[in-house]
C-alpha positions as a printed Julia matrix, in Angstrom:
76×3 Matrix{Float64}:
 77.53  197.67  43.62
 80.69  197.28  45.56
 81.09  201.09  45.73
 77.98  200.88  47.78
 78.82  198.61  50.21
 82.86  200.09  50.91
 81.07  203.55  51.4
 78.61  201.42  54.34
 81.76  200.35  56.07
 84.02  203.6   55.41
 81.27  206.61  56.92
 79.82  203.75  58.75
 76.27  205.29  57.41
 73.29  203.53  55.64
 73.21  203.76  51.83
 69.76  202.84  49.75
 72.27  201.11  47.42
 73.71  198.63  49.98
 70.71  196.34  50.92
 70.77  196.01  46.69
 74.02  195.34  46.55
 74.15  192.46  49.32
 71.43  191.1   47.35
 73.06  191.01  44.04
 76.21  189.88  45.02
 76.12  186.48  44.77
 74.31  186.96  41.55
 76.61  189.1   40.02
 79.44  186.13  40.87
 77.96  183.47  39.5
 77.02  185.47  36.36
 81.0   186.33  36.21
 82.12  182.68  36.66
 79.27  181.75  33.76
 80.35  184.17  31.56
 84.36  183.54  32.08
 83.79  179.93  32.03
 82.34  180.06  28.27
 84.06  182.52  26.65
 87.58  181.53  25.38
 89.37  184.77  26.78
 91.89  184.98  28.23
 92.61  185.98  32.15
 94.46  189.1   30.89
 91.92  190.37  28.42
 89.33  190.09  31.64
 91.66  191.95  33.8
 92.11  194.82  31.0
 88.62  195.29  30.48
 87.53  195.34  34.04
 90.48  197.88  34.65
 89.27  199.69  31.66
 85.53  199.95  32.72
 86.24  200.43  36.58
 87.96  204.05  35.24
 84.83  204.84  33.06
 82.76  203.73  35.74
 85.15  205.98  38.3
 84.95  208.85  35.75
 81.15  208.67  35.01
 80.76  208.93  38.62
 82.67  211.97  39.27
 80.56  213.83  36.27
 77.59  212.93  37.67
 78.72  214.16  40.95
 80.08  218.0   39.51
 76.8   217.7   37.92
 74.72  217.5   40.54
 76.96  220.37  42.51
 76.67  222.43  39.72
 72.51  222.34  39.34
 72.21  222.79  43.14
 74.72  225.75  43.03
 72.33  227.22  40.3
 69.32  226.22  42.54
 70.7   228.37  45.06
């Protein structure tokens, strides 16, 4: 979701992703504050885990990308 809207304001371009992402964005922070707010972890443990899944996100997205360049290299 973010991803979406710092690649609007870096090529300065429209992205199909964006106008979902301004939309979900306040959802997505009150569903973070909810779900922090009842659980009894701790600040660090969030931290780690969003670090952790922001480089699995990162990587997943890089795959998917070599993917995609390799089946339209094929398709060539």
């Amino acid at each position: 979701m973010i991803m979406h809207l710092i690649f609007v304001f870096n090529r300065r371009t429209y992205v199909p992703g964006a106008i979902t992402a301004i939309i979900e964005l306040p959802i997505t922070i009150i569903y973070l504050y909810s779900l922090i707010t009842l659980t009894k972890t701790s600040l660090w443990e969030w931290i780690i885990v969003m670090i952790i899944m922001f480089v699995l996100f990162i990587s997943n997205l890089k795959f998917i990308h070599w993917i995609m360049t390799e089946a339209m290299n094929k398709l060539r």
